[in-house]
N, C-alpha and C positions, 0 to 999 in steps of 0.2 A: 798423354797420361794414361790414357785406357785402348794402347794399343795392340795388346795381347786379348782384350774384349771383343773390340771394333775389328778385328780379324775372324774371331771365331762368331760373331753374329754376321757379319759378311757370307761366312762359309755355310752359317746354316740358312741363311738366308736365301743362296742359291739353290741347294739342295732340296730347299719347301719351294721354290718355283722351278723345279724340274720334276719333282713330285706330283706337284697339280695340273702342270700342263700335259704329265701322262694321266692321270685322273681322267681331266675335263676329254681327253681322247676316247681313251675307256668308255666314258658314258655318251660321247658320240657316234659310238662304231654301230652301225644297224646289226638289229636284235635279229636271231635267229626267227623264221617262221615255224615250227616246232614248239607248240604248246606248252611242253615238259623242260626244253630248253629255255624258251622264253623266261619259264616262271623261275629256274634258276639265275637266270642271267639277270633278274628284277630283283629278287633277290640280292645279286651281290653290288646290284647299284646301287643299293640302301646301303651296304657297308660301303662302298666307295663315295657314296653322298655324304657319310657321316665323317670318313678320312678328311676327304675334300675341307668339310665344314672346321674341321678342326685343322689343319694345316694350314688353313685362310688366315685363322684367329692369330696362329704361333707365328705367322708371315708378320699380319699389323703389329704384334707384339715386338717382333726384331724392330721390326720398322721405327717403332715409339723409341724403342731403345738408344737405336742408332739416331733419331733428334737428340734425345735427352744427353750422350756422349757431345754429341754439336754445341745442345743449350748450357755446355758446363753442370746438368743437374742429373748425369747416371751417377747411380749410389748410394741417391738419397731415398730416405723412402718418401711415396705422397702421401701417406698419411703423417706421422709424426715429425719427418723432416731430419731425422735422425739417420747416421751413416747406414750403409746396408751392408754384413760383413761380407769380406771377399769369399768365404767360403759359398758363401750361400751366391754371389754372381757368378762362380767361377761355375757351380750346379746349375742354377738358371739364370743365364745373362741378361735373361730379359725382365727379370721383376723390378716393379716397381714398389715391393712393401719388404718391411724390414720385418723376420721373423714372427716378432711379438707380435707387428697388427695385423699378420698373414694370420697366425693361430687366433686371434682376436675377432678377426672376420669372419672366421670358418666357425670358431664356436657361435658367436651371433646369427648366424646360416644355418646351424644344424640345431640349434634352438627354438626354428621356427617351425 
């Protein structure tokens, strides 16, 4: 049923684990001894730890996706239970909220 999905979360799926296993390289490769060098190269581990951190998340995320395709229940959302339109999976394939309780939860977040 959701085989035009279950393709393209495959495909990014691979992509964010080719991604992070150059990542996790990157921030194994020994650090220059040059202080100047150093302090840039710390530097840009910070933005590569913060990549990392966030290409982990979108990983688990496909990941939950491709159960939910298995458990019969991609497209619903978990909040309301209400279908999620294709427009908005075909954008993000991985959501689990249907528009309304996405803008619902954000204004509840930015409230605080």
């Amino acid at each position: 049923m959701y085989e035009k999905e279950t393709k393209k979360l495959k495909i990014l799926r691979k992509e964010l684990k080719t991604r992070i296993k150059g990542i996790k390289k990157t921030l194994t490769t020994e650090k220059s001894k040059d202080w100047a060098e150093a302090a840039v190269e710390s530097e840009n581990d910070e933005v590569l730890e913060g990549l990392f951190s966030e290409s982990s998340q979108e990983l688990l995320q496909i990941n939950h996706a491709l159960q939910r395709i298995d458990q019969g229940k991609y497209g619903e959302c978990n909040e309301c239970g209400s279908k999620i339109k294709k427009k908005r999976l075909k954008i993000m394939p991985y959501t689990t909220l249907c528009i309304e309780c996405a803008q619902q939860l954000e204004f509840e977040y930015n409230k605080k």
